[in-house]
C-alpha positions in Angstrom: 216.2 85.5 108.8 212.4 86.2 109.9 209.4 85.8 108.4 208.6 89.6 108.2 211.9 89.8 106.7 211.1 86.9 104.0 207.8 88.3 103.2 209.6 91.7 102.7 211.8 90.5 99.8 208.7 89.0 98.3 207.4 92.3 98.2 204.4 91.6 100.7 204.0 95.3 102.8 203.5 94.6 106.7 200.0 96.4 106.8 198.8 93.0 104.7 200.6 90.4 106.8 199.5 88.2 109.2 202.0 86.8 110.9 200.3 84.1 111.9 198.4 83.3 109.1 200.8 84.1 106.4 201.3 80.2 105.7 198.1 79.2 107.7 195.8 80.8 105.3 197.1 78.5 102.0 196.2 74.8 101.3 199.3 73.2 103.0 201.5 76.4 104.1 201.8 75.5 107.7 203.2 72.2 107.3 205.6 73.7 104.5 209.1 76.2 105.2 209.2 79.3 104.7 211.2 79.4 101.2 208.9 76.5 99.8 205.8 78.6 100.5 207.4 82.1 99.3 208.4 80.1 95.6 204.8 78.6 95.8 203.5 82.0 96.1 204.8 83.2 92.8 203.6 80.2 90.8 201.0 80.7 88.7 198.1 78.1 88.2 197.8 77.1 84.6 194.6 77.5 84.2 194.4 74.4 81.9 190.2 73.8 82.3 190.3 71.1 79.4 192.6 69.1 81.6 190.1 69.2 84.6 187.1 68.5 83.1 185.9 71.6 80.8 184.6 70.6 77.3 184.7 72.5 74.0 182.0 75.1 73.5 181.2 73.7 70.4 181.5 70.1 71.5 178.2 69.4 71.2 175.2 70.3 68.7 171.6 69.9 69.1 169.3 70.7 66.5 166.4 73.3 66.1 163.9 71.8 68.1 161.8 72.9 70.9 160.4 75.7 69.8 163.0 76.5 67.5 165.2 77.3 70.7 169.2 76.6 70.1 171.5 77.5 72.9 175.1 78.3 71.1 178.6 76.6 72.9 176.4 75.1 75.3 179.5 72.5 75.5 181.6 74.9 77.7 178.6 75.0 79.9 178.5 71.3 81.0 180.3 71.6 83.3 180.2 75.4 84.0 182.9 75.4 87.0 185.4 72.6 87.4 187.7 72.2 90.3 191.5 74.2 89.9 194.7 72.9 91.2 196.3 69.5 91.2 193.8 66.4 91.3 195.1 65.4 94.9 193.6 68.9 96.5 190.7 69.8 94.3 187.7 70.7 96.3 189.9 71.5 98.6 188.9 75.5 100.0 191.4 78.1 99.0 191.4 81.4 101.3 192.3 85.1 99.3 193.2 88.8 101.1 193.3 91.9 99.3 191.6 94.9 97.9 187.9 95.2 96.5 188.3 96.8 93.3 184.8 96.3 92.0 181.5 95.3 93.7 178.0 95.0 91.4 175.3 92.6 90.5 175.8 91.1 87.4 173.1 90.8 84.9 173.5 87.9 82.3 173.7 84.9 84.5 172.6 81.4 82.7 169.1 81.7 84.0 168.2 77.9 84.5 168.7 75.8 87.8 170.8 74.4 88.8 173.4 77.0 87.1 171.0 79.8 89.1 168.4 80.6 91.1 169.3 84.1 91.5 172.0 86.7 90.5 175.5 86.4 91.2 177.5 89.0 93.3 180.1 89.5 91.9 183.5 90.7 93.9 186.9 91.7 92.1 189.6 91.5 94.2 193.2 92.9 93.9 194.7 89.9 95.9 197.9 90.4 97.9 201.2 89.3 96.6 201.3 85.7 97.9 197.3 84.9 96.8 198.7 85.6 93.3 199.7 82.2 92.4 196.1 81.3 92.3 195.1 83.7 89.3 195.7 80.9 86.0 198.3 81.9 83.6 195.4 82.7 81.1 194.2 85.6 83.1 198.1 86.8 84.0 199.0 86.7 79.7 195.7 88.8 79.5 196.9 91.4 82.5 200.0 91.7 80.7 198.7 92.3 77.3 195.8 94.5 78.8 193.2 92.6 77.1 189.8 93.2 78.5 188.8 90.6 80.6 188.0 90.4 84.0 190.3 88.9 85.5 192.7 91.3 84.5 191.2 94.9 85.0 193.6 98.9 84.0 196.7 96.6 84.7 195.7 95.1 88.1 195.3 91.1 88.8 191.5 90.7 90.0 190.6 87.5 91.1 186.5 87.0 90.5 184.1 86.1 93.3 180.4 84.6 92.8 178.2 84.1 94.9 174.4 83.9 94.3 172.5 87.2 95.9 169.7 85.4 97.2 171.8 83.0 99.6 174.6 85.7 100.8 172.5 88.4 103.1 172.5 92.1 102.0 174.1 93.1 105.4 177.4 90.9 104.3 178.1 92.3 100.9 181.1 94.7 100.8 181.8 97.9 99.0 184.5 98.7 96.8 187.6 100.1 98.3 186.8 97.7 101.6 189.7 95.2 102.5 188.4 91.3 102.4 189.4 87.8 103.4 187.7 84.7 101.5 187.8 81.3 101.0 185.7 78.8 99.4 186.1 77.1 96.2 188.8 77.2 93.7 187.4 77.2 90.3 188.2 77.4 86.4 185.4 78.8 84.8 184.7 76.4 81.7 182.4 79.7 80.2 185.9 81.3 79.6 188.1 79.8 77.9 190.8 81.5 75.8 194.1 80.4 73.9 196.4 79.9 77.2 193.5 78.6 79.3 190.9 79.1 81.5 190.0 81.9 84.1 190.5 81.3 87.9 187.6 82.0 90.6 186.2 81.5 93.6 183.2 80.5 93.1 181.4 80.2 95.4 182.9 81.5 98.6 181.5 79.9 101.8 182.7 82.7 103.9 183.4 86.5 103.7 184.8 88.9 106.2 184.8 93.0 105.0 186.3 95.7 107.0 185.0 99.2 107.4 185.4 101.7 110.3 182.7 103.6 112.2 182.3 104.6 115.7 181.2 101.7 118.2 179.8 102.2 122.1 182.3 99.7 124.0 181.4 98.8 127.3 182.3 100.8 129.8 182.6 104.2 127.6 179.7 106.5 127.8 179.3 107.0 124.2 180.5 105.9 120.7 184.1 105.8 120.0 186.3 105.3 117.2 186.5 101.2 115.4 187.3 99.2 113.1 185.0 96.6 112.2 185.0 92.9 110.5 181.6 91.5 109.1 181.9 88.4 109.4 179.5 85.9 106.6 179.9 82.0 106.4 177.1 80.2 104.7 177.4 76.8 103.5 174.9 77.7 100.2 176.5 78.2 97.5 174.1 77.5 94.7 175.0 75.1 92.2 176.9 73.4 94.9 177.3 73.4 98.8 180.4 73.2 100.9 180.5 72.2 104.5 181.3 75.1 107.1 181.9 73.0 110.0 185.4 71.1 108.7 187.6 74.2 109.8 188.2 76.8 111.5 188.2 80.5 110.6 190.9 82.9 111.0 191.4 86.6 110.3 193.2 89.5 111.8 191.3 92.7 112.9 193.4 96.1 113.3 192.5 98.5 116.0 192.4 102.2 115.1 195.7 104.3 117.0 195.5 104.0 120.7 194.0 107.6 121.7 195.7 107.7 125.2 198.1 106.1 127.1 196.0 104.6 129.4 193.5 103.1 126.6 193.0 99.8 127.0 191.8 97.1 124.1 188.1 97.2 123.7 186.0 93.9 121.7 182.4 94.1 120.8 180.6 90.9 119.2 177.1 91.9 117.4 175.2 88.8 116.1 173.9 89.2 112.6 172.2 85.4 112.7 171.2 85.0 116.4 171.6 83.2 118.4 175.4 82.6 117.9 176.3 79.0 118.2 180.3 79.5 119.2 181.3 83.0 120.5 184.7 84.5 118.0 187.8 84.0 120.4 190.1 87.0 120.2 193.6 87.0 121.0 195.7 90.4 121.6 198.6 90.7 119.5 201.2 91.6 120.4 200.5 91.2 124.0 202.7 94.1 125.0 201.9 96.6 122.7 198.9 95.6 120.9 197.7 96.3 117.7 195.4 94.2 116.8 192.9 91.0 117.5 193.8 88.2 116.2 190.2 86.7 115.5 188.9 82.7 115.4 184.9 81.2 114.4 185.2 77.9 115.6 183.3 76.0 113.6 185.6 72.9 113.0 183.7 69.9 114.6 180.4 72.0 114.9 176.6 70.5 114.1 176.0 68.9 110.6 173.2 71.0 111.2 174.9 74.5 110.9 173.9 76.3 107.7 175.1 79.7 108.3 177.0 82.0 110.9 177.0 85.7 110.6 178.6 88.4 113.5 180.4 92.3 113.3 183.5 92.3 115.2 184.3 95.4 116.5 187.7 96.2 118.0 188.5 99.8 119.7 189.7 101.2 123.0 188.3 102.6 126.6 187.7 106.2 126.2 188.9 106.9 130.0 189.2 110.8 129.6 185.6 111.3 127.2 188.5 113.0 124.6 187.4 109.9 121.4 183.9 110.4 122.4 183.9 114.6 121.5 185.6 113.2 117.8 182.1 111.5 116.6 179.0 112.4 115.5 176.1 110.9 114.3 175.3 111.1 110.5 172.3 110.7 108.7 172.7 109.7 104.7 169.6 110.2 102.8 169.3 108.5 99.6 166.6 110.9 98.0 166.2 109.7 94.5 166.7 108.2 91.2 167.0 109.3 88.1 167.1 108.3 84.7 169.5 109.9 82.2 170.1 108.6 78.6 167.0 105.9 78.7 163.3 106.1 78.9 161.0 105.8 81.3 160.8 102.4 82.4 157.7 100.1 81.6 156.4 97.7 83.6 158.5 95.3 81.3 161.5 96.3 81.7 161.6 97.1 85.8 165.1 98.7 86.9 166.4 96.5 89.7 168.7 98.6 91.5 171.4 98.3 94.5 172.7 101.1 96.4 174.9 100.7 100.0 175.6 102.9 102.3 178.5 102.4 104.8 177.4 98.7 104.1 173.8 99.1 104.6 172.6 97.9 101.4 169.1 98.2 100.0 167.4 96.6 96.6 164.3 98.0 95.0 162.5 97.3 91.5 162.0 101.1 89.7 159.4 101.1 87.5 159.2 104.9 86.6 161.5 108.0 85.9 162.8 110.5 88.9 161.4 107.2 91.5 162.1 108.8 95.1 163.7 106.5 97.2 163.7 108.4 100.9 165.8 105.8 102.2 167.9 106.9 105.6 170.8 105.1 107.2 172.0 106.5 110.8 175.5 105.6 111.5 178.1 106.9 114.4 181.4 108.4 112.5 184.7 109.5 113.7 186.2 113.0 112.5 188.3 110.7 110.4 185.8 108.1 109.0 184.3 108.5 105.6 180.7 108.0 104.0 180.7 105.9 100.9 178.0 105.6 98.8 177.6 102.6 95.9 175.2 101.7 92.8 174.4 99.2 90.6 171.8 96.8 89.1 170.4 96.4 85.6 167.5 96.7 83.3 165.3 93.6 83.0 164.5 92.1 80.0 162.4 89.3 79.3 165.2 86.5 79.9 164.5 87.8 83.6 161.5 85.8 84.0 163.9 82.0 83.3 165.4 83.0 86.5 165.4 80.4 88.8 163.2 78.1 86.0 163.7 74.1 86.3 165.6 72.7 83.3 165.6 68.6 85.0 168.9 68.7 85.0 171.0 67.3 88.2 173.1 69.9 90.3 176.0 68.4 90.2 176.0 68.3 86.0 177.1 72.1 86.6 180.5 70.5 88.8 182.0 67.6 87.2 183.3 66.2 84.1 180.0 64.1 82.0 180.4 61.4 79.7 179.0 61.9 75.8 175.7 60.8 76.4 175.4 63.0 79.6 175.9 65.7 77.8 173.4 65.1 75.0 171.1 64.1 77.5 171.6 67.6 79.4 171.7 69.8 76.5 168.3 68.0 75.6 166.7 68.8 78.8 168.4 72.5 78.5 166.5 73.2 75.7 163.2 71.8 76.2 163.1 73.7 79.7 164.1 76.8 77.2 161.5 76.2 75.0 158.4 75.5 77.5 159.5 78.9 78.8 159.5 81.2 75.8 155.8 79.3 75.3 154.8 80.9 79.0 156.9 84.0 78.9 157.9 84.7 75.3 161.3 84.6 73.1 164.0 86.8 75.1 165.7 89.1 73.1 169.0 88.4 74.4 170.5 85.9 77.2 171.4 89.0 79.4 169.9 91.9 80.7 171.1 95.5 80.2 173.5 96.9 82.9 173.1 100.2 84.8 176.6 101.9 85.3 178.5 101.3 88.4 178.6 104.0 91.1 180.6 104.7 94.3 182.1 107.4 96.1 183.6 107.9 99.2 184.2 111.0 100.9 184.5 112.8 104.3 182.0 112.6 106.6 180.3 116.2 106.5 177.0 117.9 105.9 176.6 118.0 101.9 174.1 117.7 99.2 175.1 115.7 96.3 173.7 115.2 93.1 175.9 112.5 91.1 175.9 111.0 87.6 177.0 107.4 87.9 178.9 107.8 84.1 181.1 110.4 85.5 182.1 108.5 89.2 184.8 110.6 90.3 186.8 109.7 87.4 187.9 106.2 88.2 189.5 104.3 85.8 187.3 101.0 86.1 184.1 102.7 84.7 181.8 100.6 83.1 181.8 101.7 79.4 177.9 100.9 78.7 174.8 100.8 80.2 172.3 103.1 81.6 173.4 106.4 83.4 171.3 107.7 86.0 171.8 110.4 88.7 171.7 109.3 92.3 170.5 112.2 94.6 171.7 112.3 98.0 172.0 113.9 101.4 174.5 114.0 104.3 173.3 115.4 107.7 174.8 115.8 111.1 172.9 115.2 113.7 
């Protein structure tokens, strides 16, 4: 029987199937058969945290001291992330395909280094059928029951991405709706911990790749033509820890768009985000007679200890020999106009909106500080007839926790990654809460340990002229709408040129 055949009785659609790295991509898979990695695939982690070095929230108590500053269940905090999987293969990265369900910058991240320096991006992925047996039974008895967590989002199994905003660049972040291949650490979040166990992550990811499709020039066409594209991100930072990039390689399949003509021949363009690129992507046609995609390596196993971060759009298309792709695509210009707030006051200088919005994956962050604020922000992109224009939102309202981001607390990184004996926590805590309290004396008591969210938005649709006025709360009626926060209208404009 053959492998396309095996993965069909799994369930797993071809359009998600690399047949090359359906067992490459998982800890093991290509030294395993086929019916050992197919049973694997269905296996769900157990998500037991306690076993792997999560403590109690309440396992620890430390007065009212330091300014009369307590921090509740800071137990389940030290550590924060612990290691998933069997002891033999912990650290070990994990890789995950699927579907971006939901994209936004979260707002209530435990402010102190070495927990954070910055705010998490957070990614929700809908992972394909054989990533599945890396969501932990906790989050799986939660999907089932529809409880609201995030792991387990209107009936679909998510599996939560973080990775800090201020060490992943703006021009790597995906959208929602984008198809995405990660890998980076396997986690159980000791933060959340319910009755079956603890929630699975990967947190953080050391390298990203999104897909989107716009039009490309490939050499030797006169103009632009119809791709698809894979941005490529590997960084080694990941915040409260780092993870080497240079002890693998990096694999991933790119799809070309339908050949346009018979005589259309396979067309690659490399872009480099973080120049100069130390090891060029090698692409392989596949299949070689009738191809329909690239199959795409970074080579980074073996590179400098020196190598921090590697960054590159892949772009794979076709020769446009008769000019008949070039007439399909035009360019576009999307005009983000303005913001506006709907059901909250103007905002002070105290509590600054800082706000997201993408286009096409061209992201841009700014810090509103007043009703209606115009924005005048224009992306030019090349489109197909059948490419799309998606526009997303999100960000939050400060409060005054917003100014511990990023403040010392003396504790050691790595209290935030492995299991600490008694006094090591007490010792921690301690140092937790005087940093806590030396803060509220410079900045004042927050009123909360979270900032307030602005609503989600994002909407994709056909790339013509339009004019469109949105409010986030309504978002096309999608099912995965936040239920609080801020509304605001997002004004925009789509030109062709």
């Amino acid at each position: 029987m053959s492998m396309r055949s095996l993965f069909h009785r799994a369930g797993v659609p071809d359009d998600v199937i690399s047949l090359r790295n359906a067992l490459g991509n998982h800890l093991g898979g290509a030294t395993i058969g086929l019916r050992e990695a197919l049973e694997r695939f269905h296996v769900l982690d157990k998500g037991d945290g306690f076993a792997c070095g999560c403590r109690r929230p309440d396992s620890i108590k430390i007065g009212a001291g330091g300014g009369g500053i307590t921090i509740p269940e800071l137990g389940g905090e030290l550590p924060a992330w612990v290691s998933a999987g069997p002891r033999d293969h912990r650290d070990r990265p994990r890789t995950i395909e699927g579907i971006l369900q939901r994209v936004a910058i979260t707002e209530k991240d435990f402010p102190l280094r070495p927990w954070h320096t910055s705010y998490d991006w957070n990614f929700f992925v809908e992972v394909d059928p054989q990533y599945q047996y890396l969501v932990s039974r906790e989050s799986q008895a939660h999907q089932r029951k529809k409880l609201p967590v995030a792991n387990a989002h209107d009936g679909r199994i998510l599996i939560e991405c973080e990775w800090e905003s201020a060490l992943v660049p703006l021009w790597a972040v995906p959208q929602e709706g984008s198809r995405v291949w990660l890998t980076g650490r396997w986690i159980l979040d000791c933060g959340h911990a319910g009755k079956l166990g603890h929630r699975s992550e990967i947190h953080p990811p050391k390298a990203i790749v999104s897909y989107r499709s716009e039009a490309v020039r490939f050499s030797g066409n006169a103009s632009p033509t119809q791709a698809r594209q894979a941005v490529v991100y590997i960084g080694k930072r990941g915040g409260y820890i780092d993870q080497r990039i240079n002890d693998q390689d990096y694999a991933f399949d790119l799809h070309l768009p339908p050949r346009p003509h018979p005589a259309a021949e396979p067309r690659l363009h490399v872009r480099a985000m973080i120049a100069p690129l130390p090891i060029e992507p090698q692409a392989t046609l596949f299949p070689e007679s009738d191809p329909r995609m690239f199959r795409v390596v970074v080579p980074l196993k073996g590179a400098s200890n020196s190598l921090e971060e590697y960054g590159a759009i892949v772009s794979a298309g076709w020769s446009d020999p008769d000019g008949t792709q070039a007439s399909k695509v035009a360019r576009y210009r999307v005009t983000i106009e303005r913001v506006t707030s709907v059901n909250a006051p103007e905002p002070p200088s105290d509590d600054t909106w800082r706000f997201f919005y993408g286009v096409n994956g061209r992201w841009h962050r700014v810090n509103l500080t007043k009703d209606a604020t115009p924005l005048d922000t224009s992306v030019e992109i090349f489109l197909h007839d059948d490419d799309v224009v998606h526009v997303t939102a999100c960000g939050f309202a400060r409060r005054k926790i917003d100014a511990f981001m990023g403040a010392p607390s003396a504790v050691a990184r790595d209290v935030v990654s492995r299991p600490l004996t008694d006094k090591e926590v007490v010792d921690a805590a301690e140092k937790i809460r005087n940093a806590f309290a030396k803060a509220v004396a410079e900045h004042g008591i927050p009123t909360s340990l979270g900032n307030a969210p602005l609503l989600r938005f994002s909407r994709t649709q056909p790339a013509r002229p339009d004019r469109v006025r949105e409010l986030a709360s309504k978002n096309a009626g999608r099912t995965n709408q936040e239920t609080s926060g801020f509304d605001y209208r997002l004004e925009y404009t789509i030109e062709r040129q």
